[in-house]
N, C-alpha and C positions, 0 to 999 in steps of 0.2 A: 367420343365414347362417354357414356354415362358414369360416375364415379358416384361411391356411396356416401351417402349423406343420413344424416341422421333430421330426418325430415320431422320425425312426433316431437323433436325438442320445444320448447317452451320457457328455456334459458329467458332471463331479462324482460317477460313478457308478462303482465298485469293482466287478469283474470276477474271479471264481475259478476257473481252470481246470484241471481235472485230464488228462494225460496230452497237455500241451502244448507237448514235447520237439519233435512234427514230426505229420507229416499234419492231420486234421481239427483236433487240439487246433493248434496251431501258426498255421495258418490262421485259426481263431478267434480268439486272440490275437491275433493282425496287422490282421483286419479291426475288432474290436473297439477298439483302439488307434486305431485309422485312424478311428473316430468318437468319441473321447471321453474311453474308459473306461481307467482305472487298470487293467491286467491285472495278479495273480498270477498266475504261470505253476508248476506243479507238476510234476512229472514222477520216477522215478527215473535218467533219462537224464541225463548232466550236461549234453547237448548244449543244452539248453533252456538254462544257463544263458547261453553263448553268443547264444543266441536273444533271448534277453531283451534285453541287448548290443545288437541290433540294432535292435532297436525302440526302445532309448534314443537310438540315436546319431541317428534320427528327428524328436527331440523329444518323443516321449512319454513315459509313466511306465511303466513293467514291472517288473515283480522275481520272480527265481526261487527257488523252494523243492524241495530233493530232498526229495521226499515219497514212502511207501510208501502210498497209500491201504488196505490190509490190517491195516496198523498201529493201533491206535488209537491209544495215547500220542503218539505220530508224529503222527497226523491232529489230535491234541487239540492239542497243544504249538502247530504249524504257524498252526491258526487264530485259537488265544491271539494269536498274532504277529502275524497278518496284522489283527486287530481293532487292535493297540493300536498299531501301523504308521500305519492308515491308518481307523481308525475306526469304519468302516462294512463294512456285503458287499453291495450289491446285485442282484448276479447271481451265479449259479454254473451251470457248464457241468460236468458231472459224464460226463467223456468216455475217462477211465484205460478200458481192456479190451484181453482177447488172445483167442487160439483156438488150441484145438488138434483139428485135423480128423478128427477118426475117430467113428466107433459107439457106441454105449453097451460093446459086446462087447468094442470093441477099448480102450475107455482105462482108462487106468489110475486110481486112487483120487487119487491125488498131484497128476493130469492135471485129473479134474473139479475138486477142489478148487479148483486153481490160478484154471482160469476164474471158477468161481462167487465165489471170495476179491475177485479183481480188479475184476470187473464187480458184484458186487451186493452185495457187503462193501462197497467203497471207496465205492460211491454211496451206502450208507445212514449208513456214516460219516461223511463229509465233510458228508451233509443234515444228520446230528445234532447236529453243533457249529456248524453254518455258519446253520440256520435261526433259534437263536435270537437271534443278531448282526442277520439282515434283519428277525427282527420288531420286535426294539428302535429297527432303524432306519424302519419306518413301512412295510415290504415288500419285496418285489422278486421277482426270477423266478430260477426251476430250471430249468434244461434238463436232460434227459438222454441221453443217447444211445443209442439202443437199433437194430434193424435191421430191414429188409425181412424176413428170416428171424427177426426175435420174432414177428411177424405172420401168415407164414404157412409157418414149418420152411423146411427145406433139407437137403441130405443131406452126410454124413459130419462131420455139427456138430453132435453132440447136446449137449454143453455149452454152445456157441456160442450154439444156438436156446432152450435153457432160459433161460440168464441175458439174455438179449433177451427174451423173453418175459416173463419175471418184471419184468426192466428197467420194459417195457409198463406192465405192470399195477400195480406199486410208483407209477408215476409217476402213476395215477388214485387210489390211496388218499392220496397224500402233497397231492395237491390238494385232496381232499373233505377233509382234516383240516386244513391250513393257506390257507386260501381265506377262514377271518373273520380272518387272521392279514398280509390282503392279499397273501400270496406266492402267487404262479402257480405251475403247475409244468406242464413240458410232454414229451414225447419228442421227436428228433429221429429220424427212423428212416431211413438211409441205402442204396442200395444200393450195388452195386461200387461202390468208390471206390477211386482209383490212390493206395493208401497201401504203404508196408513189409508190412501186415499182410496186404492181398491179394496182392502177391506174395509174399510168407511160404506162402499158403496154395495156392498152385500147384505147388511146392517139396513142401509136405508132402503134397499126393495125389495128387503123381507125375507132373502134367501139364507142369510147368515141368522143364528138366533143363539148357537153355543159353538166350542170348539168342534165339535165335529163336521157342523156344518159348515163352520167356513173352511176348515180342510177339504172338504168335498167340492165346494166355492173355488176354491182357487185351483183344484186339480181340473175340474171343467173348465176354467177361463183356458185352459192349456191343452186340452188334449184334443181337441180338433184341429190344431195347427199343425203343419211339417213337421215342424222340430220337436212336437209333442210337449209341449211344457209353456209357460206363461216366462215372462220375461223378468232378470233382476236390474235391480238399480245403475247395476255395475256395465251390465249390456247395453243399456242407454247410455253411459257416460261414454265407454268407447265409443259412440258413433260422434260424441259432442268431443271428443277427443280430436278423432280423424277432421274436424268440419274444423276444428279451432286453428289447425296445423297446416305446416305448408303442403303436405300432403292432399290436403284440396285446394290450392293456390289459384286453381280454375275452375270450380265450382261455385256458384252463385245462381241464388235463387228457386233454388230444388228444395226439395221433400222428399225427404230419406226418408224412408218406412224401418222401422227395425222393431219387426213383430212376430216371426219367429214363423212369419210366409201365412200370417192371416189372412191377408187380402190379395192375395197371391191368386 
């Protein structure tokens, strides 16, 4: 007979999170803390160290690292750190990205780079020094972040939709090869979500121009979906919750959609 367990625990368990300054990462941090886990917090924003600050004053453990995930020496130095800190990695939330909204026609060399650097530079980074600290310690799980637009495009995002996409599929090969290595690895793939980065992106293609507008911006990103509303920080971190836990202890290599039945 099955007995109840407390499966979302995160007792004793080290937490790495990249781009956890504010929005999804931030939220992930907080709920992540709120069950258990030791969170690094990464970011180039200083604001996270602040952040961190707060979830001490809590009673939890957090500690912040200005981290370039682009960087390698950066990423390598960092994890040296955070291994001899605190010992172990068992999770990693691999959530650093940006966008810049235009065409293939219209960006610039500098512009693709940038996305592609952040999003799938810093993820294979941060995997490569960070994976062989969780096999020595007996496993644990990768999340990644990737979007409802790696999945099925989206317009005036061609950087955006490549490195999601790639995100995607990165996070199926990193499974098939570290899976006898007991580490999971999953996507988290978001839609609108009320972070800086979607109003960021109303701003750049012209639909945002004052406060009214982007209230009217962000009630449209939502109201064509199921659930009628655009997504919070905090609705993505539950799914990077569930995916961190032993509650998915046999899930590997999926992409979780949690978009509120956009692509539904």
């Amino acid at each position: 007979m099955i007995q109840k367990k407390d499966f979302l625990s995160l007792e004793g368990k080290v937490a790495v999170i990249s781009g956890a300054a504010s929005g999804i990462g931030l939220a992930t941090a907080q709920l992540l803390s709120a069950y258990g886990a030791k969170v690094v917090m990464l970011d180039v924003n200083l604001k996270g160290k602040e952040e961190a600050e707060c979830i001490k004053k809590e009673g939890r453990i957090a500690e912040f690292f200005k981290c370039d995930v682009t960087d390698q020496e950066n990423v390598k130095r960092i994890v040296n750190v955070i291994k001899e800190k605190f010992g172990r990695i068992d999770i990693l939330f691999n959530n650093a990205g940006v966008t810049v909204r235009k065409t293939v026609v219209g960006l610039e060399e500098k512009e693709w780079d940038f996305v592609l650097d952040v999003g799938l530079k810093g993820t294979y980074l941060l995997s490569k020094y960070v994976i062989p600290i969780m096999a020595e310690g007996g496993g644990g799980s990768i999340i990644n972040t990737g979007s409802g637009w790696g999945l099925k495009g989206g317009d005036q995002a061609a950087a955006y939709c490549a490195v999601k996409g790639g995100i995607v599929n990165l996070t199926r090969a990193m499974a098939i090869d570290h899976g006898s290595q007991n580490i999971r690895v999953n996507s988290v793939n978001p839609g609108d979500t009320d972070t800086a980065m979607l109003r960021d992106e109303g701003r750049q293609t012209g639909v945002v121009v004052d406060d009214l507008s982007q209230t009217k911006y962000l009630e449209a990103c939502g109201k064509d979906r199921p659930l009628g509303r655009i997504g919070t920080p905090e609705d993505i971190a539950k799914a990077v919750l569930f995916l961190a836990s032993d509650l998915s202890s046999w899930i590997t290599g999926s992409a979780i959609v949690v978009d509120g039945g956009g692509i539904a």
